[in-house]
N, C-alpha and C positions, 0 to 999 in steps of 0.2 A: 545744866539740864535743859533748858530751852535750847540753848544752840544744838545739843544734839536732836532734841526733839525736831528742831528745823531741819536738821542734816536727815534725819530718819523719815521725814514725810517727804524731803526734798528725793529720797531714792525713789521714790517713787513714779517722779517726774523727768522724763526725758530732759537728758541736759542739748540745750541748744547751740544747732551747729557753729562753730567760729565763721566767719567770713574770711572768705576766698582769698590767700597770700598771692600777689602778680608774679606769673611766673609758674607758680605750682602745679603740678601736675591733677591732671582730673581723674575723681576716683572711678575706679573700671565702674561697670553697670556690673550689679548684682546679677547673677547665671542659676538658674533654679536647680536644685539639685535632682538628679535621676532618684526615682525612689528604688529603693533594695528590691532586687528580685526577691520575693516571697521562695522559700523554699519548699519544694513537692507542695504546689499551690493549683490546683487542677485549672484547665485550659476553660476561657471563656466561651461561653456558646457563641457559635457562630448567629451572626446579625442579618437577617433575612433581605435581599434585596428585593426592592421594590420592583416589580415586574415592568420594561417600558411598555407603553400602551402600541396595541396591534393596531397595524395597517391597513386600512382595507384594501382591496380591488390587486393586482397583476403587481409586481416588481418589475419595474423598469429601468434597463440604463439609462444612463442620460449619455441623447445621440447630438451629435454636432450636427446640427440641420443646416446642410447647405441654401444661399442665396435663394427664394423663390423665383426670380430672376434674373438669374448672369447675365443678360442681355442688357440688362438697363444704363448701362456705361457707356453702351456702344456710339456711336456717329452716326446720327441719322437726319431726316431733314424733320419738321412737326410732323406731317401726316403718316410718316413711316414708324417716329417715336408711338404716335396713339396707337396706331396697329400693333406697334410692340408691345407695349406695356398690359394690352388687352386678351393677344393671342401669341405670349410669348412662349406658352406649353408648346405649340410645333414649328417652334426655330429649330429643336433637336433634332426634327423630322427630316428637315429642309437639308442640316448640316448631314445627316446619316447620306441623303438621295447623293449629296454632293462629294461623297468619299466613296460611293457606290462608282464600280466600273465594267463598264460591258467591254466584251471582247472582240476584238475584228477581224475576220477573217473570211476567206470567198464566198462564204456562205451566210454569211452575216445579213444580208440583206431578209429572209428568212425569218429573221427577229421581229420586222415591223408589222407582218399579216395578224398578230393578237392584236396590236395594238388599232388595228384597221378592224378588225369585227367589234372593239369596245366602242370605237367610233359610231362605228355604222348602228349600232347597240343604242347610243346617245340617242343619234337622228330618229330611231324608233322612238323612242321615251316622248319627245318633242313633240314629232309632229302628232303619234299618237295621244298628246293631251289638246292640242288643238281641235284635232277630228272628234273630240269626244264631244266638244262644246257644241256640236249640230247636230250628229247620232244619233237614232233611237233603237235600243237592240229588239224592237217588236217585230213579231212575223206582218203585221202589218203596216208598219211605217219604215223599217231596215231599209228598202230598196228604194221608198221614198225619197229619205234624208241620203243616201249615198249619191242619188242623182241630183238632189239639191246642191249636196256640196259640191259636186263634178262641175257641175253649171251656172249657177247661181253664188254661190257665194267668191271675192273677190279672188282669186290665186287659191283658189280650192282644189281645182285639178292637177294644180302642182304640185300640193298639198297632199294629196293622195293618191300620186305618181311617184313622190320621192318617200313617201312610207311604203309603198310598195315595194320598189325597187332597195330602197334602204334592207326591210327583209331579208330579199333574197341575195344582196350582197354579202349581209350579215353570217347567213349559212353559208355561202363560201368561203367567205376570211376565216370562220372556223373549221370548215374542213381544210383548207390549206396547212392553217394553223396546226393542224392534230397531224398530219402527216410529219412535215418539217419536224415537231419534235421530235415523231417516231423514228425518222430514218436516222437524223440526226443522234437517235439514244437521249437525250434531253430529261429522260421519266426515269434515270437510273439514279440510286442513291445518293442522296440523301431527299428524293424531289417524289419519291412514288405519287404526297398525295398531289402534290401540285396535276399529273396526270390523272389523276383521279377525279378529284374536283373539276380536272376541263374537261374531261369525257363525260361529264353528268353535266356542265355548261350545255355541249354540242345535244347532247339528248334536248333540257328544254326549250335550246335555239329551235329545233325540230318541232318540237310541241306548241312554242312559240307561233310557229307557221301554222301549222295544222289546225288551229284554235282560230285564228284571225282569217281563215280562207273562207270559212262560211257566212263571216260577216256581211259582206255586201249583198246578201241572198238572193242571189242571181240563179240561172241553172244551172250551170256549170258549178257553181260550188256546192248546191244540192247536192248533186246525185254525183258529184265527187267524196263530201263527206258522209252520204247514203253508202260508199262500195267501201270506204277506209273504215269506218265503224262497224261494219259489217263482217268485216274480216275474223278479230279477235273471238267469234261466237265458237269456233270450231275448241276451240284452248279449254283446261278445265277451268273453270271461274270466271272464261270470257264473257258469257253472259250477262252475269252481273257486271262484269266492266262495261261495255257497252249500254244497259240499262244505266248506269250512274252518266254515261257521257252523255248519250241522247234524252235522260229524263223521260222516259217510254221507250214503246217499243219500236216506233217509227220514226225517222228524223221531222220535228216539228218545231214550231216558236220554242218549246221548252228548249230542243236542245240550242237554239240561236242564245237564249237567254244564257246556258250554260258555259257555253263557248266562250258568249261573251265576258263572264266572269271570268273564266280562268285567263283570259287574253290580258285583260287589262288588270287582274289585281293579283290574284294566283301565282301566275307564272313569273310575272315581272318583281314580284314580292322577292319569289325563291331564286332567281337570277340572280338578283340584287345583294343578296345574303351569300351566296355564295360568290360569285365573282369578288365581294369583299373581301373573302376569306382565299383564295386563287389569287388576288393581287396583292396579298399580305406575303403569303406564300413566294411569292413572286421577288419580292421586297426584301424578306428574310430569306434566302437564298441564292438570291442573282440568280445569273445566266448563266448557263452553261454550255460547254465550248464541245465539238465532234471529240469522240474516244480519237486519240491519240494526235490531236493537231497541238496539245502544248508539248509534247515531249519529241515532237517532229519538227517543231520552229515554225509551223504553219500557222500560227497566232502572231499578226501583224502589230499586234500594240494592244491598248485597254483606249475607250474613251468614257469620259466622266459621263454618267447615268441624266445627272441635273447639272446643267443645262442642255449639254451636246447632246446626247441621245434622245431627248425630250423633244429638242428643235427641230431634229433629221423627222423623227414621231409626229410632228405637227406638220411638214412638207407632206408627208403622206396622208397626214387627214385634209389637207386642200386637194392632193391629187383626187383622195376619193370623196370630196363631195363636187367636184367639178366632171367626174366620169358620173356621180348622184345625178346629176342635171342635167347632163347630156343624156341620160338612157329615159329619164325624164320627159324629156322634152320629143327628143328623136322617136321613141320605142314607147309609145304609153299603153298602160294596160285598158282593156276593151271594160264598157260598163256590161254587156252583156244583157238577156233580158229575165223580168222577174224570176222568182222558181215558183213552181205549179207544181203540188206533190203530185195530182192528178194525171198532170203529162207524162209521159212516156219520156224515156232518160235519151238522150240526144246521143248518136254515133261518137268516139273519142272520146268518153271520157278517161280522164286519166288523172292521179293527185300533181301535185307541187313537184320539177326537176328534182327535189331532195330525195325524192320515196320510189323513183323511175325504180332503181337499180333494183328493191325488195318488189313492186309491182311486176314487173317483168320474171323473177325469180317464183312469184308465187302464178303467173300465167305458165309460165317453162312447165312446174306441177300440179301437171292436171288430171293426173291421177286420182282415184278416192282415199282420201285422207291425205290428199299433197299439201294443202293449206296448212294441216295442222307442223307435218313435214316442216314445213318452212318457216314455220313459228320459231319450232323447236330448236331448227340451224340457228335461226337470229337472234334468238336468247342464247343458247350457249355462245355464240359468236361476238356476242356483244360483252356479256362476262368475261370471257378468256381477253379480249381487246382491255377491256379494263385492269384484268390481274394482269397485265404483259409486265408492268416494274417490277411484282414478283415474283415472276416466274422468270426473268430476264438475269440468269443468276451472273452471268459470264460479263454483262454490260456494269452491274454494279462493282466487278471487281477491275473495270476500266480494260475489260478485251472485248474485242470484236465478238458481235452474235450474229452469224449469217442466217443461221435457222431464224429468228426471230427478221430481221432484214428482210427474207423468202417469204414468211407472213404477212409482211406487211406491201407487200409488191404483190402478193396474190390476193389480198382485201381491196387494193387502189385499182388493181386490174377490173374485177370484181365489178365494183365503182361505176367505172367509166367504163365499159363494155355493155353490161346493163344500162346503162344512161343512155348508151347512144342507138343500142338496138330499139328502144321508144321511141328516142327522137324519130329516128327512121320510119318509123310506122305510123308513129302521130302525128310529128311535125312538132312546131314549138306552141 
């Protein structure tokens, strides 16, 4: 009875495992058993996911950002490396100019009269801040300070012989400049504004002049800018143009002060802006070659823009500040004497060689209502001169436009035929 009593409490207790025979194989691991699919046991509800948290701001790729400086490898000596690493955004520039190539051919030389009015363009800017430093644009110290500088201050008169001359060089390197391209075709597509923007150049080169002529207020420029402001009253809304130029209604200190401002902040402001945007144009387009000299073989070669063509571009700005000097020196402009509203206007007067060819055109109409006449020719004349690259249908699709050719030989005629019947009659 106890032994089974032992035996019967002993079932109760796990019997303990034997120790491990050498040799024997090890028992597999226990494998949990799949539990029974429940039958027609209905489907668990679906378990909600967690929403991921929003993103603020744009979705962005992620961009491979090239090098800030490709350049920083290169071979350079110290002072070229510090240059680099500081202003290495226009090596791209540098490398563009230097794959850039102008075209050469007989008329190539033609090319370098822009780059000779951007010159002569300079020399204004220059010597104009120097002459500013002794100046005063009052009616009563202008004629002053102009004969101070002429005489008394060291290299003054050279100073304001080679702005002079500078000037008027300037207005020729752009009419040059505006033919050449014209006969040449140059303002046909893809380039209109590029013509555009320099015939609004050549306009405030002209304005340029006209603004600075009253400066030294001498007599001669009185009652020079007394007849050229006088003009525009005939026009509807001339009036008030003239009223804004002379600041009254007589040429006075006001309008010296007016002049003056537009001379030196004005005009040179708006030049400055747009020849930017003209030498961009410039830049982003190249040069363009006569209709039909690439498909004729009368294009000699390309030469590279940066260096070569930049080097030839600098020969020509030594030639012209060395002809600057010489007209300087040889040919200097007259101081002339005070202006006197009071006096009586002096026999000859006449504006600036630029304005001969319309002064002479508006004498020829001297009829009543000639003046306005001759307004009217020289606005439309100037507009249509402007729209020529589009109206120039035949040059944009690379043929010859004689019509348009004929125009432009009857505007140069024009020109210089009026130019020289003044000379004839004034003198220089």
């Amino acid at each position: 009875m106890a032994e089974n009593n032992k035996n019967a409490s002993a079932g109760n207790i796990p019997a303990k495992p034997k120790p491990a025979v050498p040799g024997a194989a090890k028992p597999a691991a226990p494998v949990a058993a799949k539990p029974a699919t429940p039958v027609a046991s209905k489907p668990a509800p679906p378990v909600a996911s967690k929403p991921a948290p929003a993103q603020s701001g744009v979705y962005k790729p992620p961009v491979d950002r090239p090098n800030q400086n490709p350049y920083k490898d290169s071979r350079l000596s110290p002072l070229g490396a510090w240059f680099q690493e500081r202003f290495y955004v226009v090596l791209p520039v540098i490398d563009y100019l230097k794959k850039k190539e102008v075209p050469k051919h007989r008329l190539s030389f033609w090319y370098y009269f822009g780059g000779l009015a951007l010159f002569f363009f300079i020399v204004q800017i220059l010597t104009g801040l120097l002459l500013l430093q002794y100046y005063k644009p009052t009616e009563s110290e202008a004629f002053a300070s102009f004969v101070f500088i002429q005489k008394e201050i060291p290299f003054g008169w050279l100073l304001r012989q080679i702005h002079a001359w500078s000037a008027n060089l300037m207005a020729l390197m752009a009419f040059i400049h505006m033919f050449s391209t014209f006969f040449m075709k140059s303002y046909r597509k893809p380039r209109e504004l590029m013509w555009v923007s320099g015939f609004i150049l050549l306009v405030l080169t002209l304005g340029f002049g006209f603004t600075g002529y009253l400066l030294p207020w001498n007599e001669l420029a009185f009652f020079a800018t007394q007849v050229g402001t006088e003009t525009p009253k005939v026009a509807p809304g001339g009036a008030l143009l003239v009223s804004i130029l002379r600041g009254g209604e007589d040429v006075s200190g006001e309008t010296l002060t007016r002049m003056f401002s537009m001379h030196v902040v004005l005009l040179p402001g708006l030049i400055l802006l747009l020849l930017s945007a003209h030498l961009a144009l410039v830049q982003i387009l190249g040069t363009s070659a006569p209709i039909g000299y690439k498909e004729s073989g009368l294009i000699k070669g390309y030469e590279k823009f940066f260096p070569t063509f930049l080097a030839k571009d600098g020969i020509g700005w030594l030639i012209g500040f060395a002809l600057l000097v010489y007209l300087a020196v040889v040919y200097p402009w007259g101081i002339g004497v005070k202006a006197d509203a009071l006096s009586p206007a002096p026999l000859g007067i006449k504006p600036e060689w630029y304005f001969w060819a319309e002064f002479q055109m508006l004498k020829d109409l001297k009829f009543e209502g000639g003046e306005l006449v001759a307004i009217v020719l020289l606005t439309i004349g100037g507009l249509v001169w402007a729209a020529v690259p589009f109206l120039d249908r035949r040059a944009s699709q690379e043929q010859k436009s004689p019509i348009f050719t004929f125009l432009g030989l009857a505007v140069l005629a024009f020109l210089l035929i009026n130019t020289y019947r003044v000379y004839l009659e004034y003198g220089w």
